[in-house]
C-alpha positions in Angstrom: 170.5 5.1 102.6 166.9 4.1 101.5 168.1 5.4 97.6 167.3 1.9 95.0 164.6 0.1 97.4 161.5 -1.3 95.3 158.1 -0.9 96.8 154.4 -2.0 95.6 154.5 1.8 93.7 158.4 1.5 92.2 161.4 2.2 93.3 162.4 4.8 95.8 165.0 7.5 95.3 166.6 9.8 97.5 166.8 13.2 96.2 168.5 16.3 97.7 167.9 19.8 96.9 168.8 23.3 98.7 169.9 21.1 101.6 166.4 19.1 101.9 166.4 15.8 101.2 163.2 14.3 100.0 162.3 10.5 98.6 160.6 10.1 95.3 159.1 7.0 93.6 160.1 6.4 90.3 156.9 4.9 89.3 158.5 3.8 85.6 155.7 5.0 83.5 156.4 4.7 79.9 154.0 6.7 77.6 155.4 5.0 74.5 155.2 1.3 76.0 151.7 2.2 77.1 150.7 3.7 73.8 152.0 1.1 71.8 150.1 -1.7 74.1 146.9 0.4 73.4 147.2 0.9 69.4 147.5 -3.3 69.2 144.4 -3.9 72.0 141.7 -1.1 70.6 142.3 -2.7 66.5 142.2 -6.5 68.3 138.9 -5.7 70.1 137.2 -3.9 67.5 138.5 -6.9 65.2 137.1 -9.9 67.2 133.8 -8.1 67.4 133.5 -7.9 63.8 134.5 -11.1 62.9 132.1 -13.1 65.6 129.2 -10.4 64.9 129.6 -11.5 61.3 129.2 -15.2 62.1 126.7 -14.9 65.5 123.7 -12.9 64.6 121.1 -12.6 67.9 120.6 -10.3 70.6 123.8 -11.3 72.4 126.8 -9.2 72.4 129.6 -12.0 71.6 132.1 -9.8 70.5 132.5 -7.5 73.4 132.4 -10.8 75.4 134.7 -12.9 73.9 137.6 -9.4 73.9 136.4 -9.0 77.5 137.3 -12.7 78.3 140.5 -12.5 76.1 141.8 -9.5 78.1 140.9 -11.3 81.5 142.7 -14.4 80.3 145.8 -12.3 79.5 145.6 -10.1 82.2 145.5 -13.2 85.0 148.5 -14.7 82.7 150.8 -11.2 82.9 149.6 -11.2 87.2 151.0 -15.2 87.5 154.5 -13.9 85.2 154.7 -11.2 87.6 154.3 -13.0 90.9 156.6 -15.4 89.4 159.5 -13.1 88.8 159.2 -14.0 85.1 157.7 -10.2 83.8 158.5 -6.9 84.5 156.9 -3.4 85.0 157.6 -2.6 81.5 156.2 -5.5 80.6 153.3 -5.1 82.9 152.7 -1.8 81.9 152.8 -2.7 78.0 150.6 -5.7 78.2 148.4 -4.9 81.2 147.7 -1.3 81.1 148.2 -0.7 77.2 146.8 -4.0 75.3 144.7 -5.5 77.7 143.2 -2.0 78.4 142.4 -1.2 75.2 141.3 -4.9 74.4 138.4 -5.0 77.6 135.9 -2.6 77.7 133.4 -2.0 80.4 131.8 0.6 78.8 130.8 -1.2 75.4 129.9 -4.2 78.0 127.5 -1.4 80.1 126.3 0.4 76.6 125.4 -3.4 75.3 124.0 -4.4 78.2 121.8 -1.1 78.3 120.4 -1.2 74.6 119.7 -5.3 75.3 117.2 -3.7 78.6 115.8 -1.4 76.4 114.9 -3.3 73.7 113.1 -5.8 75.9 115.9 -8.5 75.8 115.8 -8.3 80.0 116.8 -11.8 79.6 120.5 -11.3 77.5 120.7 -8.6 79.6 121.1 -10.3 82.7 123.2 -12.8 80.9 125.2 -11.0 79.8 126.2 -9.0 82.8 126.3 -12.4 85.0 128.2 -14.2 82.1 131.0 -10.8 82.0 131.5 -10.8 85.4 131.9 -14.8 86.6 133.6 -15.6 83.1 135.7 -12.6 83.7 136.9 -13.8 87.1 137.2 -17.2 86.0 139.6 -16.8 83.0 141.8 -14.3 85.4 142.1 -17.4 87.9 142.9 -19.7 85.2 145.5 -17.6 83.3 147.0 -16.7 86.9 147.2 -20.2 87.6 148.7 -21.4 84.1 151.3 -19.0 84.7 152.4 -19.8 87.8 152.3 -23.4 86.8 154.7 -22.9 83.6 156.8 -20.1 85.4 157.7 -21.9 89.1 
């Protein structure tokens, strides 16, 4: 009766065994799709920090911020497909979880930020983690909106 209904999670399945019948959620996890998404994002972010590191020498970490902002950009882009109807899960899971996974990196942003404090650069510091966060949720909000706007 409830067998094929989609929820937040996937899509639920009726499933009987030895006269029980539970409900699963077939959540659609694709290793491959998410591994694939992953070995293009990790090569593009250690990429666009080596080619603006090469051009922007200073204290500030440009490259982790410019792959942060890419991935936030892309990330709000793949949320406004999906509210439109215009991505799927695969697609979601591919692009959100694999590339722009790999591609952002708070940890790099927290290691940078770190190493700017202890050498005394308190300043690019705070920068930088004011700059992440607000430019973060700024290019989500305007790929979210530029998706909705091209898909309804």
């Amino acid at each position: 009766m409830f067998t094929g209904i989609v929820t937040d999670l996937g899509r639920l399945r009726e499933v009987r065994r030895d006269g029980e019948t539970r409900f699963v959620v077939e959540t659609g996890y694709d290793p491959d799709s998410l591994a694939l998404g992953a070995s293009v994002g990790a090569p593009l972010r250690y990429l666009t920090d080596r080619i603006i590191r090469a051009r922007h020498d200073g204290h500030f970490p440009w490259g982790t911020f410019a792959a942060n902002l890419t991935g936030c950009l892309f990330l709000g882009a793949l949320t406004g497909a999906v509210a439109a109807g215009a991505a799927s899960s695969p697609t979601q899971l591919l692009i959100g979880t694999g590339l722009c996974g790999a591609l952002t990196t708070y940890s790099t942003f927290s290691y940078e930020t770190l190493r700017l404090t202890q050498a005394g650069a308190r300043f690019f510091a705070a920068v930088n983690v004011v700059a992440n966060v607000i430019a973060g949720l700024g290019a989500v909000v305007i790929g979210t909106a530029l998706a909705q706007a091209i898909w309804t």
